[in-house]
C-alpha positions as CSV (number, residue, x, y, z in Angstrom):
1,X,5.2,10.2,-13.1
2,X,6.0,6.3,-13.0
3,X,7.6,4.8,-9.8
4,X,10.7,3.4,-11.1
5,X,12.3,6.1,-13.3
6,X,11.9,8.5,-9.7
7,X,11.6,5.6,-6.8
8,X,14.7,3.5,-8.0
9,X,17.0,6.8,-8.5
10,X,16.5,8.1,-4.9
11,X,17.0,4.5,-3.0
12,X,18.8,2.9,-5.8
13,X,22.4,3.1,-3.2
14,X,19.9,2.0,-0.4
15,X,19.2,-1.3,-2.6
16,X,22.9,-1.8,-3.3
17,X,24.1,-1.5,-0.4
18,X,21.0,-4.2,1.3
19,X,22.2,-6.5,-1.4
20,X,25.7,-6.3,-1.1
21,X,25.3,-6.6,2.8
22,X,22.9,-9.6,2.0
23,X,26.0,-11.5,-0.4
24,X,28.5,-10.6,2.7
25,X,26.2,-12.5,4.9
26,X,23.7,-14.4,3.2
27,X,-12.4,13.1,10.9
28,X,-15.0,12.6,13.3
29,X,-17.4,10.1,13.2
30,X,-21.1,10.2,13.5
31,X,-22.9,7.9,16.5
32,X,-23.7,5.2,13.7
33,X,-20.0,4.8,12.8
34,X,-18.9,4.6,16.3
35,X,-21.1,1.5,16.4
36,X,-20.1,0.6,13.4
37,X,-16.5,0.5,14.0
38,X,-16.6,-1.0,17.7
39,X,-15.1,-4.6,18.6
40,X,-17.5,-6.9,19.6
41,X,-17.0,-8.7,23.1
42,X,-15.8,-12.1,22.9
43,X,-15.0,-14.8,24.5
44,X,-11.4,-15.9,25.7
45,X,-11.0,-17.8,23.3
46,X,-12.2,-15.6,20.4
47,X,-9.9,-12.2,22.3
48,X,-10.0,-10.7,18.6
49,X,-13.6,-11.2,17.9
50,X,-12.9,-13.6,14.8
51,X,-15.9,-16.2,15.2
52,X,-19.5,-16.0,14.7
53,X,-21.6,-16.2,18.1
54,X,-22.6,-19.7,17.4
55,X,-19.4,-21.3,15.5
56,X,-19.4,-24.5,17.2
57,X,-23.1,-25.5,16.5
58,X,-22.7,-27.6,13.4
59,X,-18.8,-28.1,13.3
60,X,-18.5,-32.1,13.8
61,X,-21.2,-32.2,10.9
62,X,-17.4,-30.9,9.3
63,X,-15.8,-34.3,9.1
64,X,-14.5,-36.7,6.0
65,X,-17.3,-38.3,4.2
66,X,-15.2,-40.2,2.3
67,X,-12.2,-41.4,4.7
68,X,-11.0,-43.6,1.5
69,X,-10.8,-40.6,-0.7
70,X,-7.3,-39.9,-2.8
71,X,-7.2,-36.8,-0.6
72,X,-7.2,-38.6,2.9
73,X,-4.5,-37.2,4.8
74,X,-3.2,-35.1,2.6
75,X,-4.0,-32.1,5.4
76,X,-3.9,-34.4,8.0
77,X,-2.7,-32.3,11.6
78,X,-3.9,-29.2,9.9
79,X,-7.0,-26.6,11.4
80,X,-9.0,-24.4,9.3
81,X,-11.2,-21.8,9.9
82,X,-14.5,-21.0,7.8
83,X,-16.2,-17.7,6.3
84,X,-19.9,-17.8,7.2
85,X,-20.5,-17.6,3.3
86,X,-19.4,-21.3,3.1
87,X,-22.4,-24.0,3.9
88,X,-21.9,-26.4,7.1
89,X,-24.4,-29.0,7.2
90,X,-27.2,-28.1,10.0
91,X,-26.6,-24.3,10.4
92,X,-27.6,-21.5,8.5
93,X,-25.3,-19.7,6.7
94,X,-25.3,-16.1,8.5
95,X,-23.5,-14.3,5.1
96,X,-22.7,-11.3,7.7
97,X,-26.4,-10.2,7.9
98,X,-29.3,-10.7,10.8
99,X,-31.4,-10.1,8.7
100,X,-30.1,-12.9,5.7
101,X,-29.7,-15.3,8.6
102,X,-34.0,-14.5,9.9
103,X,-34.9,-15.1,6.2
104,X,-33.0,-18.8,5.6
105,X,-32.8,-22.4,7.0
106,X,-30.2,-24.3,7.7
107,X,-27.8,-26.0,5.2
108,X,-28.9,-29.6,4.4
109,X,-25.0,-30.3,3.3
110,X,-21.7,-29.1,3.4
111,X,-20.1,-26.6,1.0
112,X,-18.0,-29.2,-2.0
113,X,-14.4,-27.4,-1.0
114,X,-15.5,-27.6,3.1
115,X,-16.0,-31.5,1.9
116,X,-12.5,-31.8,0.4
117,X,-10.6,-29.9,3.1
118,X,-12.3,-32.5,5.5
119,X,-11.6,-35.5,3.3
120,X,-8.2,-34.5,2.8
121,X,-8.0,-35.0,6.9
122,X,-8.1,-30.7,8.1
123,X,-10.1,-30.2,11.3
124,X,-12.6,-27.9,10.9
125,X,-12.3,-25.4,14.1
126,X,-14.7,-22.5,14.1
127,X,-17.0,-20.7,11.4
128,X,-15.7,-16.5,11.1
129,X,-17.6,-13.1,10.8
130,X,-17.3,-11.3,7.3
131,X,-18.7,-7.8,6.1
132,X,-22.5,-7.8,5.9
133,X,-23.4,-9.2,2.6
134,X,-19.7,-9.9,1.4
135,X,-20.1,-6.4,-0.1
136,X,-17.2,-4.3,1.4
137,X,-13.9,-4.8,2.2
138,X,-13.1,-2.7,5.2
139,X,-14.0,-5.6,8.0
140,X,-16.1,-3.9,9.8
141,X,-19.7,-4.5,9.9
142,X,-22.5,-2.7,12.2
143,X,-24.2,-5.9,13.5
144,X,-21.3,-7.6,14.8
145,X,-18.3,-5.0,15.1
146,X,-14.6,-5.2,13.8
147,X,-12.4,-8.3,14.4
148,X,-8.9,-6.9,16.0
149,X,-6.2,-6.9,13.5
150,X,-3.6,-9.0,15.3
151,X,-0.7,-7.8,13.6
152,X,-1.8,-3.4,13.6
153,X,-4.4,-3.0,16.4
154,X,-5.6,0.0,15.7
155,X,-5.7,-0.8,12.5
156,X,-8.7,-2.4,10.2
157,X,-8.5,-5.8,9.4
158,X,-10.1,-5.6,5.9
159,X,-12.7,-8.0,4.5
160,X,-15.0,-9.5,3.6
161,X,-13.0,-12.2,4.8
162,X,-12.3,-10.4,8.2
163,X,-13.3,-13.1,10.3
164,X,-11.1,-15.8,8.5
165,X,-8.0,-13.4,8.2
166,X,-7.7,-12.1,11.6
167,X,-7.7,-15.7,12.8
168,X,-5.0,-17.2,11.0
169,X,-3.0,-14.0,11.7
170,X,-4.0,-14.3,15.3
171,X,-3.3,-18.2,15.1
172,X,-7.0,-18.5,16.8
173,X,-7.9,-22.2,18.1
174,X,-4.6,-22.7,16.7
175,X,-6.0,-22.9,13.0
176,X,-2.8,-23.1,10.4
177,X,-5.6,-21.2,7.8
178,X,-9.1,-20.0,6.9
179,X,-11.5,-20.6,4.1
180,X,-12.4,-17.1,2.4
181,X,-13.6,-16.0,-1.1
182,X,-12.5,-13.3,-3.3
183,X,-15.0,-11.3,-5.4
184,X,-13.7,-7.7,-5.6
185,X,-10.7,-8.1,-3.2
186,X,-12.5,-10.0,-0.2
187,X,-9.1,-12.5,0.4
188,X,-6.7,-9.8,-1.2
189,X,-7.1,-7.1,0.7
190,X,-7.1,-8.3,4.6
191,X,-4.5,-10.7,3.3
192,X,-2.2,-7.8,3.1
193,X,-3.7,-5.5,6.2
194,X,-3.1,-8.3,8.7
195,X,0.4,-9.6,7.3
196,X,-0.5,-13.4,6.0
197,X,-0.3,-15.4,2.8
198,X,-3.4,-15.2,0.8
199,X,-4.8,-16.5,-2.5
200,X,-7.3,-15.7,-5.3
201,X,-8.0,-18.3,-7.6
202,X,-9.0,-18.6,-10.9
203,X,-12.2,-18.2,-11.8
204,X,-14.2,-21.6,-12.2
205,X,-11.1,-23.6,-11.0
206,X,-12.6,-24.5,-7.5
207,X,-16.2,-25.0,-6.9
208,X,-18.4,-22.7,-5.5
209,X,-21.1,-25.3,-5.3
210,X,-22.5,-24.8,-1.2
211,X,-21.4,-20.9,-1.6
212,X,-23.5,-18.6,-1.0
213,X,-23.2,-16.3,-4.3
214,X,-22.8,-12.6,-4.6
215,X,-21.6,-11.9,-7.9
216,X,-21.0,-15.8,-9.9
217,X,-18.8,-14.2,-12.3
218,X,-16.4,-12.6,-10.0
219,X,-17.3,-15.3,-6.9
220,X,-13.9,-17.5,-6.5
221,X,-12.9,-19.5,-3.6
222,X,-9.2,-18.0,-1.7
223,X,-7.9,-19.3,1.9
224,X,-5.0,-17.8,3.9
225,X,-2.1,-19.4,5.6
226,X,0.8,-18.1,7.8
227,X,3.5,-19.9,5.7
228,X,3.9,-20.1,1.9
229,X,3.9,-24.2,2.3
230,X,0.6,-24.4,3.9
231,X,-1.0,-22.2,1.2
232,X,0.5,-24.4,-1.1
233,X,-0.6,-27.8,0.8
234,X,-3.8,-26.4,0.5
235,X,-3.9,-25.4,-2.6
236,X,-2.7,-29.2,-3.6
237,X,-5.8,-30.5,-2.6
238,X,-8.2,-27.8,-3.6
239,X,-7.1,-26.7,-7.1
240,X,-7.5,-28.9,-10.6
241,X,-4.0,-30.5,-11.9
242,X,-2.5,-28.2,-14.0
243,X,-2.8,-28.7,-17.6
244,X,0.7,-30.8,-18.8
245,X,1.4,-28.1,-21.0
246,X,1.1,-24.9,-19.2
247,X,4.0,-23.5,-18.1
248,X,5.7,-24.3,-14.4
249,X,7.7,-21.0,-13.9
250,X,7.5,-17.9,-15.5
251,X,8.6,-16.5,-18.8
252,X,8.2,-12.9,-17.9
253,X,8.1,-10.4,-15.3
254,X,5.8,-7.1,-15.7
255,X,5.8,-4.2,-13.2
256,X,2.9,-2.0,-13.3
257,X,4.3,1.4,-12.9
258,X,0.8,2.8,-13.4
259,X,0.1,1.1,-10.3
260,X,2.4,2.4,-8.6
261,X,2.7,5.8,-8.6
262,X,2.8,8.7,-6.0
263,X,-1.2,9.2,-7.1
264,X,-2.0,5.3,-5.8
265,X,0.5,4.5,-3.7
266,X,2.1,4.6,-0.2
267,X,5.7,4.5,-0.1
268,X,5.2,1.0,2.0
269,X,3.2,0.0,-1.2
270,X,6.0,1.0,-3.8
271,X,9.0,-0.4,-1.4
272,X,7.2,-3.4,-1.4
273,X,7.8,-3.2,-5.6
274,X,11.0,-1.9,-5.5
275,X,12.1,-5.0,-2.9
276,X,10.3,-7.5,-5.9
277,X,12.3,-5.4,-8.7
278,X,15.3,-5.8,-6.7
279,X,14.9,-10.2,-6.0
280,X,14.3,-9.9,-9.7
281,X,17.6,-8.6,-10.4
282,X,19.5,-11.3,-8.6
283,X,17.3,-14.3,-9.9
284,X,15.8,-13.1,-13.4
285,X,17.6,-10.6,-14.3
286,X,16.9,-10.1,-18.0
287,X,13.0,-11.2,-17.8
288,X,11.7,-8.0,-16.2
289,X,9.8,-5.5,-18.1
290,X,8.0,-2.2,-16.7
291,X,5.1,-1.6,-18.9
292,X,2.1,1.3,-18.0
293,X,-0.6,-1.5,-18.0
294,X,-3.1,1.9,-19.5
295,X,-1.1,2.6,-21.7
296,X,-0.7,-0.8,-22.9
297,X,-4.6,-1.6,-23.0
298,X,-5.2,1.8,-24.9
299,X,-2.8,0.2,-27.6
300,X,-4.6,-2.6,-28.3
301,X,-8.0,-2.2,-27.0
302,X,-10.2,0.3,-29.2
303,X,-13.9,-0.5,-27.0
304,X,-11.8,0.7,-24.0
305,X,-9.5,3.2,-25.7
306,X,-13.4,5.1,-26.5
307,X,-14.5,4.8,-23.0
308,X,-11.3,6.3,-21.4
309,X,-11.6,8.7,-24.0
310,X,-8.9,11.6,-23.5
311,X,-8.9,11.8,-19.5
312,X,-5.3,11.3,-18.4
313,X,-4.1,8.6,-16.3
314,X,-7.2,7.2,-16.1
315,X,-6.9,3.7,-16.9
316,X,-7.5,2.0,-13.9
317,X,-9.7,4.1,-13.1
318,X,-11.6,2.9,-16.2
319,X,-11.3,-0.6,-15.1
320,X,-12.9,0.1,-11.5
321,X,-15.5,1.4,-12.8
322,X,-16.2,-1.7,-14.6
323,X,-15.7,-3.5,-12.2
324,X,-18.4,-1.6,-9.6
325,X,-21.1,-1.5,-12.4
326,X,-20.7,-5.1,-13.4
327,X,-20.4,-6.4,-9.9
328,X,-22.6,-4.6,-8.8
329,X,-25.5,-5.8,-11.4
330,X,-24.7,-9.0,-10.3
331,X,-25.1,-8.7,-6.6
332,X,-28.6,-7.1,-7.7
333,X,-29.6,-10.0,-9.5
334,X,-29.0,-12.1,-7.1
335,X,-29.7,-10.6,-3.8
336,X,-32.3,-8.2,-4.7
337,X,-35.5,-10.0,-4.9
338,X,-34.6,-10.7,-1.2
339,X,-33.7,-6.8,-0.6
340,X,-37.1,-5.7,-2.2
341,X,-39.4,-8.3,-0.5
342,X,-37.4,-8.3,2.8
343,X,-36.7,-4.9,3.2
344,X,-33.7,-5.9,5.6
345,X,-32.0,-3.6,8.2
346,X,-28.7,-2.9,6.5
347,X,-25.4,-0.4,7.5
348,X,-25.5,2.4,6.0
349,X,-23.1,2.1,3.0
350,X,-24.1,-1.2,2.3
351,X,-27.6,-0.4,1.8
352,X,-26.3,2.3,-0.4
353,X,-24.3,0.0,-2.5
354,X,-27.4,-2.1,-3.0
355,X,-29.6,0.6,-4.0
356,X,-26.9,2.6,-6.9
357,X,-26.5,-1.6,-8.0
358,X,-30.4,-1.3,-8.4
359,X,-30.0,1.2,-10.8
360,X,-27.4,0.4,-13.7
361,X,-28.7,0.8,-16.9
362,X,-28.7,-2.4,-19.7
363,X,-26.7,-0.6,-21.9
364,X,-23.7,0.3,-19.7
365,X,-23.9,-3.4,-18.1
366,X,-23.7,-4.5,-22.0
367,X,-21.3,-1.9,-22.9
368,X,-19.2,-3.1,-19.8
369,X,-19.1,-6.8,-20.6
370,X,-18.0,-6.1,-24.0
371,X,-15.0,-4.1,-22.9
372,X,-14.3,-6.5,-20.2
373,X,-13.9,-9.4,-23.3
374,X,-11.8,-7.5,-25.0
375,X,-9.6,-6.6,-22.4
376,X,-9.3,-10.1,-21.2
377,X,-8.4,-11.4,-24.5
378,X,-5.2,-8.6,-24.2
379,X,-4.2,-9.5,-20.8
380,X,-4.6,-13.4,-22.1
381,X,-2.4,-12.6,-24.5
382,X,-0.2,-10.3,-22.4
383,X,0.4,-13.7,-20.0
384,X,0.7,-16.5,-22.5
385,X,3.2,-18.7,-21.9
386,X,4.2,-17.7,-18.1
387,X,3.8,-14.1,-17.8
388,X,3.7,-12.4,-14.4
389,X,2.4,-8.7,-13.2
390,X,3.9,-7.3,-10.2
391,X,2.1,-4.8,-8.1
392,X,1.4,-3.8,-4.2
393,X,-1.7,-5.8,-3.0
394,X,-3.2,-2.6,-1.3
395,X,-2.6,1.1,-1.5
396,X,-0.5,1.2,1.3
397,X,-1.0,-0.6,5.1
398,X,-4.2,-0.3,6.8
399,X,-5.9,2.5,7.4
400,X,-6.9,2.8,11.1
401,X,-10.4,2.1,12.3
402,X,-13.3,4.8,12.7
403,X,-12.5,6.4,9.4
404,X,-15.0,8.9,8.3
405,X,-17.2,7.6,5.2
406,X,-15.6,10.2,3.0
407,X,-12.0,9.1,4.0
408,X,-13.1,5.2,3.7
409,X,-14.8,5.6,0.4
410,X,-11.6,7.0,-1.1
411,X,-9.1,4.7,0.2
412,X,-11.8,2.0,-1.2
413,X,-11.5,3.5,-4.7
414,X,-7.6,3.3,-4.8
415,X,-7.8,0.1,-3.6
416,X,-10.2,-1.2,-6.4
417,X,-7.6,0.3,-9.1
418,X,-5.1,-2.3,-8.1
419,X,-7.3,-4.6,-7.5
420,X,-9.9,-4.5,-10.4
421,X,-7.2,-6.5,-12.4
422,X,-7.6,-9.8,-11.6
423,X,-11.1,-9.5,-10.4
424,X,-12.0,-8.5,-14.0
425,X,-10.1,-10.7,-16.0
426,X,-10.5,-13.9,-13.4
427,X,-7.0,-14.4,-12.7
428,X,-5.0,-16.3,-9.9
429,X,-3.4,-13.4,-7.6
430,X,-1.2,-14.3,-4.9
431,X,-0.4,-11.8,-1.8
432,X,2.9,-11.9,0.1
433,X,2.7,-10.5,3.3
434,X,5.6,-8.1,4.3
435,X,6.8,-6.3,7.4
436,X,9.2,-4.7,9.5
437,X,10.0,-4.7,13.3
438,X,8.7,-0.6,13.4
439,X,5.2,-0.2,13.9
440,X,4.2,0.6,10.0
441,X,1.8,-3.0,10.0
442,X,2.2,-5.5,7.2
443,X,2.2,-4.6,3.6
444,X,1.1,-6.9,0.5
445,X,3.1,-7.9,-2.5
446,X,0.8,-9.3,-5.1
447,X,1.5,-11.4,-8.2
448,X,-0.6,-12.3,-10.8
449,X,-0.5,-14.8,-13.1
450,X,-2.4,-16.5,-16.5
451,X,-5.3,-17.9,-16.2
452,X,-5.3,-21.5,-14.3
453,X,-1.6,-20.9,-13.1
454,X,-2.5,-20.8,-9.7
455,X,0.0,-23.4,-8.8
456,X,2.4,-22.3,-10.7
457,X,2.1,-18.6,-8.8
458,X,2.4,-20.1,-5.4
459,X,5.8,-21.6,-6.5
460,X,7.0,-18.6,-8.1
461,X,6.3,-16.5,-4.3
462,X,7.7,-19.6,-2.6
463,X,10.7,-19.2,-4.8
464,X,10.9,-15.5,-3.8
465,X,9.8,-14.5,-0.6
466,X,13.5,-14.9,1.2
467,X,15.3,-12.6,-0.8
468,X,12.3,-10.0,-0.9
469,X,11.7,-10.5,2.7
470,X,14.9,-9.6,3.4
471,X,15.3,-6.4,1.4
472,X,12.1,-4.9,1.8
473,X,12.6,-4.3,5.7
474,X,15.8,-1.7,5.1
475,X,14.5,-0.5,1.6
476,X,11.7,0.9,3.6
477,X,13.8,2.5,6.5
478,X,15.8,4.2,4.4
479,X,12.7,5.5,2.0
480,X,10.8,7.2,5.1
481,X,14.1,8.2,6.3
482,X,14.4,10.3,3.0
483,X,10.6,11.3,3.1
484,X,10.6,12.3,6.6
485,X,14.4,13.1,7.6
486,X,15.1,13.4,11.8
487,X,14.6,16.8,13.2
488,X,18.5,18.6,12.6
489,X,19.4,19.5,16.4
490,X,19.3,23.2,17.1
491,X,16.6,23.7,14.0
492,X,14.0,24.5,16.6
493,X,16.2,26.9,17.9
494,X,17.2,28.5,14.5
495,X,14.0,28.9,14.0
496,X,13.1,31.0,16.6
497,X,16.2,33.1,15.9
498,X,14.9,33.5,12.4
499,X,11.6,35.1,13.8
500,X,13.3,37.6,16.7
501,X,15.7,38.6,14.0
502,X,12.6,39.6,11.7
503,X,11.0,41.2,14.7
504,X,14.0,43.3,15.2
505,X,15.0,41.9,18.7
506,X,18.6,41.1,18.1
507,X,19.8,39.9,21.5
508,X,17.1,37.3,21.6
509,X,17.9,36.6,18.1
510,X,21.3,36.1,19.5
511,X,20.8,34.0,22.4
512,X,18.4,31.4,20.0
513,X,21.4,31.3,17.4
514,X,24.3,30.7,20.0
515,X,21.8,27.6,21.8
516,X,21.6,26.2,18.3
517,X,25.4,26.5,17.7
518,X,25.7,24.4,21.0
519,X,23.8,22.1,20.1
520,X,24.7,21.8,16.4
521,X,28.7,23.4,16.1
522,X,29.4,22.0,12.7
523,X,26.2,24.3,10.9
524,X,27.6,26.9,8.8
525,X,23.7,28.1,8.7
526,X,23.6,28.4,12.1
527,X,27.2,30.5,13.1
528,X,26.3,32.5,9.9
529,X,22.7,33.6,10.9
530,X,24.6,34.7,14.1
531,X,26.9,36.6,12.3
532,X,24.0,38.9,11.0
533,X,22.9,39.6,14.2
534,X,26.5,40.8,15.2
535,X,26.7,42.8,11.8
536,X,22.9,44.1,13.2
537,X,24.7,45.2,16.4
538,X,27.6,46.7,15.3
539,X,30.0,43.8,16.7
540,X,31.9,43.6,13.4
541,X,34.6,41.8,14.5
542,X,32.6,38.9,16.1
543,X,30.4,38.9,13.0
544,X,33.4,38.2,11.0
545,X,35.3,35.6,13.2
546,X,31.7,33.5,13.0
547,X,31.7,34.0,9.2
548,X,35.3,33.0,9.1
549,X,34.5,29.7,11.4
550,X,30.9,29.4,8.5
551,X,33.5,29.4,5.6
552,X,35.6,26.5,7.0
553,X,32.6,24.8,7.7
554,X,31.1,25.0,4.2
555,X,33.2,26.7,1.3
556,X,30.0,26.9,-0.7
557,X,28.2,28.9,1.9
558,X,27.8,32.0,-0.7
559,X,26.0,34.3,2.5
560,X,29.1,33.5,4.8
561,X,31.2,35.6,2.3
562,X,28.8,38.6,2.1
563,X,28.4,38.9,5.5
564,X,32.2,38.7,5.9
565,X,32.5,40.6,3.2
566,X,30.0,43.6,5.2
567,X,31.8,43.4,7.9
568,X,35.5,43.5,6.3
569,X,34.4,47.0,4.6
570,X,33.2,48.1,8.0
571,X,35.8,48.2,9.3
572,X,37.9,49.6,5.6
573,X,38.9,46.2,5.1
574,X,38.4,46.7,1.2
575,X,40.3,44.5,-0.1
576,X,40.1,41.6,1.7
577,X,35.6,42.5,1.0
578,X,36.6,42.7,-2.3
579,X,38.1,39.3,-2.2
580,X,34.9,37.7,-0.2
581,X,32.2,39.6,-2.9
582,X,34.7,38.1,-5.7
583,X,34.2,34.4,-4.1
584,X,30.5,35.0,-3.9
585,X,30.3,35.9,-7.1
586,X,32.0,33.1,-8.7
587,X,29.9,30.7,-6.9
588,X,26.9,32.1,-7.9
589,X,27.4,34.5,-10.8
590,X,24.1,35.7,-11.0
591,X,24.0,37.0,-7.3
592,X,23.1,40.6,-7.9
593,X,24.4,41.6,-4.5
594,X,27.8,40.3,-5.0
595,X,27.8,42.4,-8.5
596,X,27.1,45.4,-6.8
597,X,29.3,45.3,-4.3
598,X,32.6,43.6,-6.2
599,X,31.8,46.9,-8.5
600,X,31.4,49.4,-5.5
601,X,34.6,48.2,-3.7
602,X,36.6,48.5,-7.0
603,X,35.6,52.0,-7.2
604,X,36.7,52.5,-3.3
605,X,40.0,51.7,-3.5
606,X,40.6,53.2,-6.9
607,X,40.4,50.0,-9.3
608,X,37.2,51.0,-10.7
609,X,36.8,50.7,-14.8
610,X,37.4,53.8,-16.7
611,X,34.3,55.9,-17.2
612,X,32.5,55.2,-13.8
613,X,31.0,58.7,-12.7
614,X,32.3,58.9,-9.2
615,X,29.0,60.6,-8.4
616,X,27.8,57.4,-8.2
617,X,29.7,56.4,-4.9
């Protein structure tokens, strides 16, 4: 089932109401894993464990080389932080590995986007950890531990970019943002887990040149800020002007509803849409469209309509499978001459992702890049002219650390079905971080745009974050609220009644039922299931004053009038039992009980139909 047609009808009054308040006022783990997950020790002023051992070796080397450049001050009072995938002149480039850093010398300049961050007048303040290789995006890595998620501690922070995330969320060194890249996710994901700004860029619009390189077609560079303006500062000096004629807001709004359904998503994942959806109303209210993206690629795409074949709901699926084969045989060309002759010591799910990329076949890579073109072409054409997709960044928030494999290897293939999008097609995504004062951790909206309309995107979140920061907080609430409801008071008791009174021990049964009235008078339920007992003890007369006191409680309460009803002919009350059977029956007239009895007390007091064998009473 999609979100939307079941999400929006159960919190649709909750979104009302948030806007109309807003207008008033404006499994265990093996020894390996517990190594694998530990936080490295680090100095004071690394608490979270963000920077490489030996960040400060090469850093003035990070300084304008061309103080007259058009760029020159443009970031001027600004810090940044840099991924140890980026070249510094005079260090080597550790790419998360011991081994990759034994096997390499030291960079002879630095990265071109390091250069215009520099230039542009940003001080260059440490160099951050990242998943070993660049080739997972958990954050946690077995040579160098797990950076502490500043904003969910016992949470993951999510990488690769872990290093450079869990700075800027932590505001380490007092950096205002961090240099990552994006291949499968790498900016995206801890963007989202540790509750800050983060961009993926198009693919090719920022150089990569001084990069190390893990998959070129997927490689882009991303950086992440704590406020919308510097991620759009940055973004002023680091992406290409935008053509004259692309478009400067958008034309059209898609949600993904595939994406968001009960099978992918969290319900902080789909508040985080509905919160969007709900902005929407209020600023674009007649541009929004929810489309199954699937369903719309089946459509119009025959190559992938014949590899999804007839499985059900299996688009994305489809799409992140693509996206781990052709990845994947890209990280194989390029890293494994160096994994054959090296031999490196590896964490175990890395060196597992290596070897299954060692073994794709040509003709599924082939098959692969030809869907991939045609599906590109259809989402091209799906964005022309300002089109927008709207879906969560992540799953949900992040999972918490010292996951089993089993458990971090599904998460990790939900997460590539919403993130296999962009990464496939080489679009700009944008995730907003979202949060509320409870202890759920942040949450990611993502937005995804046309190709090259990066700028454009980061205007289109700046334009939106108030109004969706402001309604997802109480959307949420009042979705767990529904989910998870607060424990009625005197249930526990009621429950315990429930079993004595199955066990035949009626004064216990009793004594539970009266604590639970006490604590919870207004329960028809509860004075009702006490009425049984009496009717189990003979105390007829009490059973029917507490099924009297049930009946002004809740008129509806169809067993309050049997029990009455029981107790009523007890006592040769007939008709004032047939009376109660009579309003049982016309609440529910299919109650068999009520049939019977309406029938038997008829009979009884001589107002049975003609032709009823009296035998029969």
């Amino acid at each position: 089932m999609s979100l939307l047609p079941k999400l929006a009808s159960t919190i649709a009054a909750v979104v009302v109401s948030v806007i109309v308040g807003k207008r008033a006022r404006r499994g265990r783990r093996s020894k390996s894993e517990k190594v694998r997950t530990k936080t490295r020790k680090a100095s004071k002023a690394d608490e979270l464990g963000a920077f490489v051992s030996d960040d400060e070796d090469a850093l003035p080397n990070v300084v304008a080389s061309s103080p007259e450049s058009p760029e020159g001050g443009r970031l001027r009072g600004l810090k940044f932080v840099i991924k140890d995938i980026f070249d510094v002149r005079g260090r080597i480039t550790g790419f998360g590995s011991p081994a990759w850093k034994s096997t390499h010398q030291p960079a002879r300049r630095n990265a071109e986007c390091v250069e215009w961050l520099a230039n542009a007048g940003a001080q260059a303040v440490g160099i951050t950890t990242l998943d070993e290789l660049a080739y997972a995006i958990n954050g946690e890595n077995v040579h160098y531990g797990t950076p502490v998620n500043p904003n969910a501690r016992q949470c993951i922070p999510g990488g690769s970019s872990s290093g450079s995330a869990v700075a800027c969320a932590g505001k380490l060194r007092d950096c205002d943002f961090a240099l990552g890249t994006d291949t499968g996710g790498s900016v995206r994901v801890p963007a989202s887990y540790c509750g800050v700004f983060g961009i993926r860029t198009s693919h090719d619009s920022i150089s990569m040149k001084g990069v190390q390189p893990l998959a070129p077609s997927f490689d882009t560079v991303g950086w992440f800020a704590r406020s919308i303006d510097i991620l759009q500062r940055v973004g002023d000096v680091l992406l290409p002007e935008s053509d004259p004629h692309a478009p400067t807001q958008p034309s059209k709004w898609y949600l993904l509803e595939d994406a968001v359904s009960e099978k992918r998503t969290s319900p902080h994942a789909q508040c985080a849409v509905v919160s969007a959806v709900s902005a929407l109303r209020e600023v674009a209210p007649r541009t929004l469209s929810r489309i199954n993206f699937s369903e719309t690629l089946l459509a119009s795409c025959p190559k992938f309509a014949a590899l999804v074949g007839n499985q059900e709901d299996s688009g994305l699926e489809c799409l992140r499978e693509m996206v781990r084969v052709l990845m994947g045989a890209e990280i194989w060309e390029n890293l494994g001459q160096w994994y054959s002759k090296e031999k490196p010591a590896l964490g175990r799910p890395i060196r597992a992702r290596i070897e299954a990329a060692s073994q794709f076949s040509a003709q599924q890579i082939d098959t692969f890049k030809a869907v991939r073109e045609e599906i590109r072409e259809e989402v091209d054409r799906l964005l022309d002219g300002g089109g927008v997709l709207i879906l969560p960044t992540t799953p949900g928030v992040a999972p918490k650390r010292g996951q089993s494999d089993q458990a971090t290897d599904s998460w990790r293939q939900k997460c590539f079905e919403l993130l296999c999008i962009s990464s496939l097609c080489g679009l700009p995504q944008v995730s907003i971080p979202l949060g509320t004062s409870g202890s759920h951790g942040p949450q990611g909206l993502s937005l995804i745009g046309g190709y090259q309309t990066d700028k454009m995107l980061i205007s289109t979140a700046r334009s939106l974050i108030p109004e969706i920061s402001e309604l997802y907080p109480d959307i949420l609430e009042n979705e767990l609220l529904r989910l998870n409801p607060p424990p009625v008071p005197g249930e526990s008791e009621k429950e315990q009644g429930n079993s004595a009174l199955k066990a035949g021990k009626y004064q216990e049964a009793l004594e539970y039922y009266s604590v639970a009235i006490g604590k919870n008078p207004k329960s028809a339920v509860f004075v009702a299931n006490r009425a049984m007992v009496h009717l189990k003890l003979g105390n007829y007369e009490l059973a029917e004053e507490d099924c009297t006191t049930a009946i002004k409680l809740d008129r509806s309460y169809v067993k309050a009038y049997l029990r009455r009803a029981a107790a009523r002919s007890v006592g040769g009350n007939y008709l004032e039992s047939l009376v109660d059977y009579e309003d049982a029956l016309r609440l529910e007239p299919n109650n068999a009980d009520a049939k019977r009895e309406v029938d038997r007390m008829k009979r009884i007091i001589g107002m049975a139909d003609p032709g009823i064998d009296d035998a029969d009473l």
